[in-house]
Backbone as XML, in Angstrom:
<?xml version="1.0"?>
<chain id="A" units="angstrom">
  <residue number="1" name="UNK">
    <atom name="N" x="21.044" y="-8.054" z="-7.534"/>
    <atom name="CA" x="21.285" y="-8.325" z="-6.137"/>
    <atom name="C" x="21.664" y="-7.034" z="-5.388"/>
  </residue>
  <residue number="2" name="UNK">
    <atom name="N" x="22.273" y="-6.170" z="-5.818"/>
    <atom name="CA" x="22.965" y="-4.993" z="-5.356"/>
    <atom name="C" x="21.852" y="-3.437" z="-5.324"/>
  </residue>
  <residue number="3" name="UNK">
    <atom name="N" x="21.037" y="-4.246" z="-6.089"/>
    <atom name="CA" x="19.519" y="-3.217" z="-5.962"/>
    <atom name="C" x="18.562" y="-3.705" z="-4.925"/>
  </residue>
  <residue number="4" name="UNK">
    <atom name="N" x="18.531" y="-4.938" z="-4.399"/>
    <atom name="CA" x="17.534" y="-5.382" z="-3.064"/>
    <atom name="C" x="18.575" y="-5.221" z="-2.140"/>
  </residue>
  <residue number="5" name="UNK">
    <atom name="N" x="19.955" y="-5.381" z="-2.171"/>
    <atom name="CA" x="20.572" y="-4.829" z="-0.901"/>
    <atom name="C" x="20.358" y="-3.513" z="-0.484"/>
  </residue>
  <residue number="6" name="UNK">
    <atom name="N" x="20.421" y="-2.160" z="-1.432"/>
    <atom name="CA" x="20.354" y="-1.263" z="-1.419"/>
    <atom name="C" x="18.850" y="-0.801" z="-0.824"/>
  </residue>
  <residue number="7" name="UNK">
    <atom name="N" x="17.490" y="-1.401" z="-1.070"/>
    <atom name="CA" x="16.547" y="-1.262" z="-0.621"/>
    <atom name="C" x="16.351" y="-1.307" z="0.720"/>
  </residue>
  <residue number="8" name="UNK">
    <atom name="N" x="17.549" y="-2.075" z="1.814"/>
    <atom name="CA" x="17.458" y="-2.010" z="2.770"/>
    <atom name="C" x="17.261" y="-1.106" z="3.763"/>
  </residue>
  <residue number="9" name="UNK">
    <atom name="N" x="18.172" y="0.053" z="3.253"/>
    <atom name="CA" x="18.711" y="1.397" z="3.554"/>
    <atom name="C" x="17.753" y="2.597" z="3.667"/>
  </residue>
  <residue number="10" name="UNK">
    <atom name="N" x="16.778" y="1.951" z="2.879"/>
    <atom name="CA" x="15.633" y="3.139" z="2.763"/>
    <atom name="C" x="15.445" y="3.390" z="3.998"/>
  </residue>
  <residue number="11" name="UNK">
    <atom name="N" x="14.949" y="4.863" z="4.589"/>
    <atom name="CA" x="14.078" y="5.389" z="5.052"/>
    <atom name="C" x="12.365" y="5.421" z="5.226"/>
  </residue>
  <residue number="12" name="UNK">
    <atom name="N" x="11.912" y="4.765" z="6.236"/>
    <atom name="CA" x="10.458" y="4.745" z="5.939"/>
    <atom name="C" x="9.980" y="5.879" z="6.907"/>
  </residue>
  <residue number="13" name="UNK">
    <atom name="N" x="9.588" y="6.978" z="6.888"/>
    <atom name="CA" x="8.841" y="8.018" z="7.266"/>
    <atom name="C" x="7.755" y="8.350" z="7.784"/>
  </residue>
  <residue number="14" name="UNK">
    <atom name="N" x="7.580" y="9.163" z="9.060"/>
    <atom name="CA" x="5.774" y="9.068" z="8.967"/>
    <atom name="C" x="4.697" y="9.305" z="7.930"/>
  </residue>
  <residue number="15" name="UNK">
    <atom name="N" x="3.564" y="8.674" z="8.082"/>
    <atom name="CA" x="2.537" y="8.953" z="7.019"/>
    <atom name="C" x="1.324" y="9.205" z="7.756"/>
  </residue>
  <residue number="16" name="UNK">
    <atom name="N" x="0.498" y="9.946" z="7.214"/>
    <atom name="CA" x="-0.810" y="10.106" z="7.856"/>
    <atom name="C" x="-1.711" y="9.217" z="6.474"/>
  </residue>
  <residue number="17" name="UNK">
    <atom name="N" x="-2.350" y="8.574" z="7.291"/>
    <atom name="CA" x="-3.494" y="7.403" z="5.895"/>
    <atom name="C" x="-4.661" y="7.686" z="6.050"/>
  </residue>
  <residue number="18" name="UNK">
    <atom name="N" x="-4.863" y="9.203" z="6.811"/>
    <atom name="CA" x="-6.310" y="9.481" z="7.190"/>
    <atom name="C" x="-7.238" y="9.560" z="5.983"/>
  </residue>
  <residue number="19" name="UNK">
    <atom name="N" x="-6.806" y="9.624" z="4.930"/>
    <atom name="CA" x="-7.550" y="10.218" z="3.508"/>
    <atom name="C" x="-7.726" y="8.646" z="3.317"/>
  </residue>
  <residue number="20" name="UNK">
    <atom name="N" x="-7.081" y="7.827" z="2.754"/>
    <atom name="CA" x="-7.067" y="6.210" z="2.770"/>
    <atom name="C" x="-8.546" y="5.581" z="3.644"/>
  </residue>
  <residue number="21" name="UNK">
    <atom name="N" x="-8.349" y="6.291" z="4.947"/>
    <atom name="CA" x="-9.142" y="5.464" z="5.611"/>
    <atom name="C" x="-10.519" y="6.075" z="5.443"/>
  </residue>
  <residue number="22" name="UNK">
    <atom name="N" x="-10.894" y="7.084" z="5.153"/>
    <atom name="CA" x="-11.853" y="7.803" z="4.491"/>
    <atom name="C" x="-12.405" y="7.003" z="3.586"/>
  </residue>
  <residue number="23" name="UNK">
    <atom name="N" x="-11.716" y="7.403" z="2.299"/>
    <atom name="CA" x="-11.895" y="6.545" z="1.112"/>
    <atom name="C" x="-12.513" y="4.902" z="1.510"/>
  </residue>
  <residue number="24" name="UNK">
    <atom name="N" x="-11.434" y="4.287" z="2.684"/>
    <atom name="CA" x="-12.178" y="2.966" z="2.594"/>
    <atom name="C" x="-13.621" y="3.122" z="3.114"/>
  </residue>
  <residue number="25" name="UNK">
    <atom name="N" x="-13.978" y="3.407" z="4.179"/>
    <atom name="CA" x="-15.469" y="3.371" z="4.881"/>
    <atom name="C" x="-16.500" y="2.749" z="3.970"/>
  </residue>
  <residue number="26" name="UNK">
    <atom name="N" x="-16.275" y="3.148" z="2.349"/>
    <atom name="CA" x="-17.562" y="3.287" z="1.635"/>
    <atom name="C" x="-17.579" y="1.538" z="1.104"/>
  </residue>
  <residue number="27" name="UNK">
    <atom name="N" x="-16.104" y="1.161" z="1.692"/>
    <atom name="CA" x="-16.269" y="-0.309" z="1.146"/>
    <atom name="C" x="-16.336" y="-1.369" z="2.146"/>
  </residue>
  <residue number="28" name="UNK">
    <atom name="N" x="-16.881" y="-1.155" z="3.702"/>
    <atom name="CA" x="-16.689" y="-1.632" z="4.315"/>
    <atom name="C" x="-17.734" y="-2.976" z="4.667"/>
  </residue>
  <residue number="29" name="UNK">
    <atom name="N" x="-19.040" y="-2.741" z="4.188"/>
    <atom name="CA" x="-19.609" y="-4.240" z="3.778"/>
    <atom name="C" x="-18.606" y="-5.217" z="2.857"/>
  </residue>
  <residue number="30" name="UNK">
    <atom name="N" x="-18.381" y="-4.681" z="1.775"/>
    <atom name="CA" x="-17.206" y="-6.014" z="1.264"/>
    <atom name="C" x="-16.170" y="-6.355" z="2.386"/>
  </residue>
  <residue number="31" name="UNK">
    <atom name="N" x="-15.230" y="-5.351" z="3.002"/>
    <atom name="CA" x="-14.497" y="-5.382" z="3.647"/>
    <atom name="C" x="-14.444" y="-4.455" z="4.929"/>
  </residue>
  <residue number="32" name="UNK">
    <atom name="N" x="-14.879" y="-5.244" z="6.002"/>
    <atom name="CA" x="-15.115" y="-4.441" z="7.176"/>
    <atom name="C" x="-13.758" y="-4.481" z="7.932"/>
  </residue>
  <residue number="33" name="UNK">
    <atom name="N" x="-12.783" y="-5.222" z="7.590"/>
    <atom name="CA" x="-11.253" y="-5.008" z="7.722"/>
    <atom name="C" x="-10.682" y="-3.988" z="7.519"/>
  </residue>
  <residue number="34" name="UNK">
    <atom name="N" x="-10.848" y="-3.268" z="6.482"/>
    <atom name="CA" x="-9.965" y="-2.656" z="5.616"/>
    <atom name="C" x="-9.225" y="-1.071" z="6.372"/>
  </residue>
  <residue number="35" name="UNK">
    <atom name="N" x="-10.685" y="-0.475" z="6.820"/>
    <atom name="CA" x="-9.839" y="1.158" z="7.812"/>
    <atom name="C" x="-9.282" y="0.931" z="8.868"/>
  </residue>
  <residue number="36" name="UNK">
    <atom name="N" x="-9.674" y="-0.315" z="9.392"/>
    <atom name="CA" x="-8.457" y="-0.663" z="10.367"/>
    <atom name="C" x="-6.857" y="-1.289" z="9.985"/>
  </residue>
  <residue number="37" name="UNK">
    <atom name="N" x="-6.902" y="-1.885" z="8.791"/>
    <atom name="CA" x="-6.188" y="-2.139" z="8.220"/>
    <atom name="C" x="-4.827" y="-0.945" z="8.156"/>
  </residue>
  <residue number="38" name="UNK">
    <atom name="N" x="-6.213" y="0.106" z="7.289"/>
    <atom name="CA" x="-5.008" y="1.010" z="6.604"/>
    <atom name="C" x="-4.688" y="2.285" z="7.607"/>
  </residue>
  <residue number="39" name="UNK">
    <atom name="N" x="-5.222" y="2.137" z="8.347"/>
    <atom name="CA" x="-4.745" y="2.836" z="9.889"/>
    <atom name="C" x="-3.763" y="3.026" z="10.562"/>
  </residue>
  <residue number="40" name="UNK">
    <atom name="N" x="-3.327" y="1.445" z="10.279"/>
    <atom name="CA" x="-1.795" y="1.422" z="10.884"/>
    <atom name="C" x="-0.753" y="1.395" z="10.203"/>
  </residue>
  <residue number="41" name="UNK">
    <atom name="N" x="-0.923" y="1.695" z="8.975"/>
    <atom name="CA" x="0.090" y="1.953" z="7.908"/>
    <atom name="C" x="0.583" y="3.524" z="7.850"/>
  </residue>
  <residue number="42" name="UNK">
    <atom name="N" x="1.560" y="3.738" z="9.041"/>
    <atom name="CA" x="1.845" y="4.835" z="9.458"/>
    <atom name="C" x="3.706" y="5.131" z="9.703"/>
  </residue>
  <residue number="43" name="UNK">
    <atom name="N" x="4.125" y="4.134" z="8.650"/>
    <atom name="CA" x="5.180" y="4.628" z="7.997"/>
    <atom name="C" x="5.371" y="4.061" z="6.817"/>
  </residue>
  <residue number="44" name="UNK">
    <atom name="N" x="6.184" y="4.824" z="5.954"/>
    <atom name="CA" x="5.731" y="4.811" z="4.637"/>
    <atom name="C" x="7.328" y="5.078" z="3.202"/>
  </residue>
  <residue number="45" name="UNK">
    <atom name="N" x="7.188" y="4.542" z="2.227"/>
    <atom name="CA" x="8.643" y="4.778" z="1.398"/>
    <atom name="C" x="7.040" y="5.821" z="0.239"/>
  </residue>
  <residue number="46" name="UNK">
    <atom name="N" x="7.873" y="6.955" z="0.013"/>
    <atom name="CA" x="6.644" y="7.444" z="-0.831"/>
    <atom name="C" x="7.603" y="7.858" z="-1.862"/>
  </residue>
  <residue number="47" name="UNK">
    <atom name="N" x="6.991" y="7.454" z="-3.188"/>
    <atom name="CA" x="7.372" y="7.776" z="-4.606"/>
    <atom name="C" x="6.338" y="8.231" z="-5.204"/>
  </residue>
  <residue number="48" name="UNK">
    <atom name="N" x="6.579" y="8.495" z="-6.683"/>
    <atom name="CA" x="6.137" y="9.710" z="-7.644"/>
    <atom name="C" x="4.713" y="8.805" z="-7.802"/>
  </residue>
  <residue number="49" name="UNK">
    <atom name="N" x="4.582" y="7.295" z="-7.983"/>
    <atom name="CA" x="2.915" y="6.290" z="-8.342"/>
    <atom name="C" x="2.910" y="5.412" z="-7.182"/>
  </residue>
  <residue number="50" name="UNK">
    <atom name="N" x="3.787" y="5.659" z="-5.994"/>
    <atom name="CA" x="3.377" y="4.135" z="-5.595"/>
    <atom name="C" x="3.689" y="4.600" z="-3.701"/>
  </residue>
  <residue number="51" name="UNK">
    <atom name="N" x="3.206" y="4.283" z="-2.904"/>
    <atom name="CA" x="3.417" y="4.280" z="-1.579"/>
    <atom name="C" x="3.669" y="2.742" z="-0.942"/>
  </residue>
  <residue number="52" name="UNK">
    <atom name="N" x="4.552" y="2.674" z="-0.562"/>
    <atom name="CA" x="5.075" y="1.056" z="-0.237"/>
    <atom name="C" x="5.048" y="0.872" z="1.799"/>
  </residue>
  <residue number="53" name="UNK">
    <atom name="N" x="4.199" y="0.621" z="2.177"/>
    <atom name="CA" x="4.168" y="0.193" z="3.682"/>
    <atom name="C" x="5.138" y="-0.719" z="4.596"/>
  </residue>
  <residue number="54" name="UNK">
    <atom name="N" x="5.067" y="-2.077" z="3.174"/>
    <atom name="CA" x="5.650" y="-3.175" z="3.712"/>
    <atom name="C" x="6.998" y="-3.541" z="2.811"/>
  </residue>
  <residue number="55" name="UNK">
    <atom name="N" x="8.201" y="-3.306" z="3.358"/>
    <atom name="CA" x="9.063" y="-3.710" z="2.377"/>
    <atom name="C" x="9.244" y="-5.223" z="1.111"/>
  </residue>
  <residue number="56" name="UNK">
    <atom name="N" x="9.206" y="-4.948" z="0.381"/>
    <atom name="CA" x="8.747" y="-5.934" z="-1.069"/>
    <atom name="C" x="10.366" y="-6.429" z="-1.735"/>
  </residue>
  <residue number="57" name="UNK">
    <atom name="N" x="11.356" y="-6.479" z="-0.482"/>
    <atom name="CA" x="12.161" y="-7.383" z="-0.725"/>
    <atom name="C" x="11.854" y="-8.988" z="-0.622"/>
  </residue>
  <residue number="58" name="UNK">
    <atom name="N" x="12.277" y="-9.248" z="-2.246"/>
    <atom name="CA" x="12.035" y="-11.019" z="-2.144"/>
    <atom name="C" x="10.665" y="-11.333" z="-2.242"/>
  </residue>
  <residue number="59" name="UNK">
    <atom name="N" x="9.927" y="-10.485" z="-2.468"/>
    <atom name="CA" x="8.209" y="-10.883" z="-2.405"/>
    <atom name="C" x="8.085" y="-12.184" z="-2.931"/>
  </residue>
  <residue number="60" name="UNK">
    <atom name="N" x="6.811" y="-12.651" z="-1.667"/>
    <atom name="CA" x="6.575" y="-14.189" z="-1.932"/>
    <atom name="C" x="7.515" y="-14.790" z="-1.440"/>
  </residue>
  <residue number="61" name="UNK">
    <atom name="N" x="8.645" y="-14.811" z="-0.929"/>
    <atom name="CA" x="9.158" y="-16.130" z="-1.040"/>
    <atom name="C" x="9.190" y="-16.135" z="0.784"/>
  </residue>
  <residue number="62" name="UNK">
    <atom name="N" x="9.240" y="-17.433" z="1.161"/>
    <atom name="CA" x="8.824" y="-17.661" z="2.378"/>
    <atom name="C" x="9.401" y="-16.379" z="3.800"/>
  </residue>
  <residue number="63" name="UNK">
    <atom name="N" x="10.453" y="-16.336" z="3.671"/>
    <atom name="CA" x="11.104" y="-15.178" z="4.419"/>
    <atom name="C" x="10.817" y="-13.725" z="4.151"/>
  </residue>
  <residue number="64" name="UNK">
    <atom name="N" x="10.122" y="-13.655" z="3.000"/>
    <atom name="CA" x="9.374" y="-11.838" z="2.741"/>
    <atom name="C" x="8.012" y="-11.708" z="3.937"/>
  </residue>
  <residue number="65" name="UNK">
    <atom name="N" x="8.426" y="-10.184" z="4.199"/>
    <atom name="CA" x="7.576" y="-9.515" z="4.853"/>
    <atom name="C" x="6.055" y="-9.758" z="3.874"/>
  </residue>
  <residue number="66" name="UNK">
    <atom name="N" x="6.522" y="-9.534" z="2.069"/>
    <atom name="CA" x="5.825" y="-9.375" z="1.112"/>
    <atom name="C" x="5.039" y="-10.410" z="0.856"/>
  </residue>
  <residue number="67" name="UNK">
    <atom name="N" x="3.709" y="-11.042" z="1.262"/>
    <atom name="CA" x="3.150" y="-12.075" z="0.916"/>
    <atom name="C" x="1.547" y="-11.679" z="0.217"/>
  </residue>
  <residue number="68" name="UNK">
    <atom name="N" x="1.739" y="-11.280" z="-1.249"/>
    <atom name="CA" x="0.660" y="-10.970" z="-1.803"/>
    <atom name="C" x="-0.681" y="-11.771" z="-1.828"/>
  </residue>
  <residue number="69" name="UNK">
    <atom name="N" x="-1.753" y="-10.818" z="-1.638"/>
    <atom name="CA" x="-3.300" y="-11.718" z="-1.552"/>
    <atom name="C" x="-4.052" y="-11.422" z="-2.597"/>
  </residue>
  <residue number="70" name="UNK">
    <atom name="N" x="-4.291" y="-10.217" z="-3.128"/>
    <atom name="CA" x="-4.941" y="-9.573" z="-3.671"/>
    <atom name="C" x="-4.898" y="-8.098" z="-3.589"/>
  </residue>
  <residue number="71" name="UNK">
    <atom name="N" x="-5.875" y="-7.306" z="-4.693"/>
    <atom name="CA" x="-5.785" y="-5.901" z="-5.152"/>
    <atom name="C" x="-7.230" y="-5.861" z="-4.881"/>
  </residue>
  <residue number="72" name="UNK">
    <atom name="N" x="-7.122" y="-4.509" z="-4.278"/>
    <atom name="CA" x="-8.579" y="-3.674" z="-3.823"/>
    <atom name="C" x="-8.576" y="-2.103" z="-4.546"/>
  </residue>
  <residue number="73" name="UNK">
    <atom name="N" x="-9.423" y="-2.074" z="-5.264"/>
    <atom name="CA" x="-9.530" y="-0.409" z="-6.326"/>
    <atom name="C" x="-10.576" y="0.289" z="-5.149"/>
  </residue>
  <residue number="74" name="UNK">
    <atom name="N" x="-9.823" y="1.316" z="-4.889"/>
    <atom name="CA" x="-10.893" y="2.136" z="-3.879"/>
    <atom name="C" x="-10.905" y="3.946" z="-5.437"/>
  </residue>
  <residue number="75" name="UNK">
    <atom name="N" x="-12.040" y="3.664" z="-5.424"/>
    <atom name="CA" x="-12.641" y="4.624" z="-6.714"/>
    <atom name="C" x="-12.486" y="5.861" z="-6.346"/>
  </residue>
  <residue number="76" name="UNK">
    <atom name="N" x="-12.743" y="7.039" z="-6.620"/>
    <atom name="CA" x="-13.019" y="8.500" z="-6.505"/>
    <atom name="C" x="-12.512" y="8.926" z="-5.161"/>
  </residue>
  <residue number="77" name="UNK">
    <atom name="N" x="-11.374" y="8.650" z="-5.396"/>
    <atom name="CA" x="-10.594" y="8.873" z="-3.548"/>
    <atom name="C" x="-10.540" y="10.473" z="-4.097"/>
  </residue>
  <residue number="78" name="UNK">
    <atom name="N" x="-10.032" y="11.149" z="-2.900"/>
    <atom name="CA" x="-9.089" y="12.701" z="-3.436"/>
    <atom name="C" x="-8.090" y="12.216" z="-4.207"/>
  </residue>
  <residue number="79" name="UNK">
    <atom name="N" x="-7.157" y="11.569" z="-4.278"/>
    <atom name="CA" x="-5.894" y="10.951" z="-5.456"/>
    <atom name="C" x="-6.581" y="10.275" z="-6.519"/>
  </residue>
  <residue number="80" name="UNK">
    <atom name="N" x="-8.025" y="10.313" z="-6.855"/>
    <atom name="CA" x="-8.659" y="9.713" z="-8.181"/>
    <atom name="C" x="-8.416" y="8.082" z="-7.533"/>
  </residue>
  <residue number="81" name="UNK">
    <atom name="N" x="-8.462" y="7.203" z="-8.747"/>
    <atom name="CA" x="-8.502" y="5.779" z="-8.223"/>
    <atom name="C" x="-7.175" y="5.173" z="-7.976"/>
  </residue>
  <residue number="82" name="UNK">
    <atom name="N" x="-7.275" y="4.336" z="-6.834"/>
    <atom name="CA" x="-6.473" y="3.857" z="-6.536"/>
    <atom name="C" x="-6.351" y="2.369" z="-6.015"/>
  </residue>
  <residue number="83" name="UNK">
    <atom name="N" x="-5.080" y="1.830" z="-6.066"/>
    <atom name="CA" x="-5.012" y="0.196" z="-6.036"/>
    <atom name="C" x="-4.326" y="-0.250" z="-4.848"/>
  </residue>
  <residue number="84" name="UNK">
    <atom name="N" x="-4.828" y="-0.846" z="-4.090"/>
    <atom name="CA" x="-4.562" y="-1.352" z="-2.579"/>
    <atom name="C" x="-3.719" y="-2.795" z="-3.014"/>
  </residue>
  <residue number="85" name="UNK">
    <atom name="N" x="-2.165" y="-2.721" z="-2.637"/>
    <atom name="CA" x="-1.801" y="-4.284" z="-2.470"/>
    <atom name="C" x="-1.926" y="-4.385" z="-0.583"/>
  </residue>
  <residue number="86" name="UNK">
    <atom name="N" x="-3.119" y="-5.860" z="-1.008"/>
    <atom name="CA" x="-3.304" y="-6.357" z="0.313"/>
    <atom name="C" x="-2.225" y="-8.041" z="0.504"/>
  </residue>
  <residue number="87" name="UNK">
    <atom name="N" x="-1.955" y="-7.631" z="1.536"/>
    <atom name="CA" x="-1.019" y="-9.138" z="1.697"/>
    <atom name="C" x="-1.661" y="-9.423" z="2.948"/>
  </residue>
  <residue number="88" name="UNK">
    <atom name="N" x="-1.309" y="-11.210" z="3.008"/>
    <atom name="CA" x="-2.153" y="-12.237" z="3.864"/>
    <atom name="C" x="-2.248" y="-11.588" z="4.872"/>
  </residue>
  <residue number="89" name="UNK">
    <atom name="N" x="-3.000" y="-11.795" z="5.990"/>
    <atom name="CA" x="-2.869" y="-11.512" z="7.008"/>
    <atom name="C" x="-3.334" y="-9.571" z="7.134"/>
  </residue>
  <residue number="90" name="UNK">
    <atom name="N" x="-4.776" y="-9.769" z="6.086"/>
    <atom name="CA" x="-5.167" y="-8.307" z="5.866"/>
    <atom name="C" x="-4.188" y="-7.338" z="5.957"/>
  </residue>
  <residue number="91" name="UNK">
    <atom name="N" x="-2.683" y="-7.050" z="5.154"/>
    <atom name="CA" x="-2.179" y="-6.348" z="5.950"/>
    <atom name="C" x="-2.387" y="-5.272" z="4.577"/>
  </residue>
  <residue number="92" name="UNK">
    <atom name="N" x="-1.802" y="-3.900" z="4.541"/>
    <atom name="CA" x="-1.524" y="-3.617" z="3.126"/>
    <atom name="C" x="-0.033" y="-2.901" z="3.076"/>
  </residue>
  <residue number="93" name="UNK">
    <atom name="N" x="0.187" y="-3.499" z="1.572"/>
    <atom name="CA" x="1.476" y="-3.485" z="1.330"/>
    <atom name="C" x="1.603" y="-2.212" z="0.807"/>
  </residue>
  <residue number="94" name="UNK">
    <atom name="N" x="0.418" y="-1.599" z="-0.331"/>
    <atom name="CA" x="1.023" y="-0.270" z="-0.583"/>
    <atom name="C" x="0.020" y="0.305" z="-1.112"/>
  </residue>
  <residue number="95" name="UNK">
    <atom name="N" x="-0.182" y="1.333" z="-1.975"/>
    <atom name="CA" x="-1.066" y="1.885" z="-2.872"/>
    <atom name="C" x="-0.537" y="2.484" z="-3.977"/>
  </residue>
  <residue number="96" name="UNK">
    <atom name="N" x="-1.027" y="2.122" z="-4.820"/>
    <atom name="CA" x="-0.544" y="2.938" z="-5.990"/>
    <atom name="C" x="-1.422" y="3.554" z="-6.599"/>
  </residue>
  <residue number="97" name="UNK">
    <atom name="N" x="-0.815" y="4.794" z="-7.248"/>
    <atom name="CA" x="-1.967" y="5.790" z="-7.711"/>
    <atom name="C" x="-2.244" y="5.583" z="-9.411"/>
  </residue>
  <residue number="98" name="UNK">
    <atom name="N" x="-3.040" y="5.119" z="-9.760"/>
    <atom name="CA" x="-3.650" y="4.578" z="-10.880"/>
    <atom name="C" x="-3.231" y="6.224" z="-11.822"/>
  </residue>
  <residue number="99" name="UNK">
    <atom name="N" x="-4.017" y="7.108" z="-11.499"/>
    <atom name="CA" x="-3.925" y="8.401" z="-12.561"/>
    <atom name="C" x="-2.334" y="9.018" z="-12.732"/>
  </residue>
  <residue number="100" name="UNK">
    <atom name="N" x="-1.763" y="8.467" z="-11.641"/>
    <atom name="CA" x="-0.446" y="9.052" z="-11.897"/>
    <atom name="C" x="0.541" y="8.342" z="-12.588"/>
  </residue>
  <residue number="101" name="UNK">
    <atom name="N" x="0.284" y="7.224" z="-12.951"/>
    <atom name="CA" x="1.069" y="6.678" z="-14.024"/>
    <atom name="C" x="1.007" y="7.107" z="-15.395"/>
  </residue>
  <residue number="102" name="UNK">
    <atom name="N" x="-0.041" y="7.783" z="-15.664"/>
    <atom name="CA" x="-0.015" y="8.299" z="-17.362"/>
    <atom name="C" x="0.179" y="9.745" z="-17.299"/>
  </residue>
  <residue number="103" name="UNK">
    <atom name="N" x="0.678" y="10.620" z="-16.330"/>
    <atom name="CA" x="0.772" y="11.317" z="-16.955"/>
    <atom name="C" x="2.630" y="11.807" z="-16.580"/>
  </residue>
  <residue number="104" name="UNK">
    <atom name="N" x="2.807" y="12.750" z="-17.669"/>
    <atom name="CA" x="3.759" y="12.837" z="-17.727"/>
    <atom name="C" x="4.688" y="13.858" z="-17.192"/>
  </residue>
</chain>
């Protein structure tokens, strides 16, 4: 409990998602949502694998910002591959960088 209180406190920062929105273009027949999407994801909590948009206190449960839909792999970005959490309401919750979890 004293670790989701503490999450409150964070700092979310500007971000530029211009590289993001790049990367998406090439998927925009599946998803012609998506660079508008990640456009406005222009503040940001950034860690060592994971960029978080939408705060993921309480995820899922009716009062979270966090309402997961699905994962989108956008391939051969400049950051190698990477994993889009999209929540309802096309929004995205974060990205995480697939290659940067293994190494050490």
């Amino acid at each position: 409990m004293k670790i989701l209180h503490a999450l409150k406190y964070f700092k979310y920062k500007k971000y530029d998602p211009s590289w993001l929105v790049d990367a998406s273009k090439s998927y925009i027949d599946e998803y012609p949502w998506l660079p508008d999407a990640i456009s406005k994801c222009t503040l940001a909590l950034e860690g060592k694998n994971y960029i978080r948009f939408v705060s993921s206190i309480r995820p899922n449960k009716p009062s979270s910002e966090w309402q997961f839909r699905e994962n989108i792999i956008l391939e051969d970005t400049i950051e190698g591959d990477v994993i889009l959490d999209i929540l309802h309401g096309d929004r995205i919750g974060g990205v995480e960088f697939y290659i940067r979890r293994f190494k050490k």
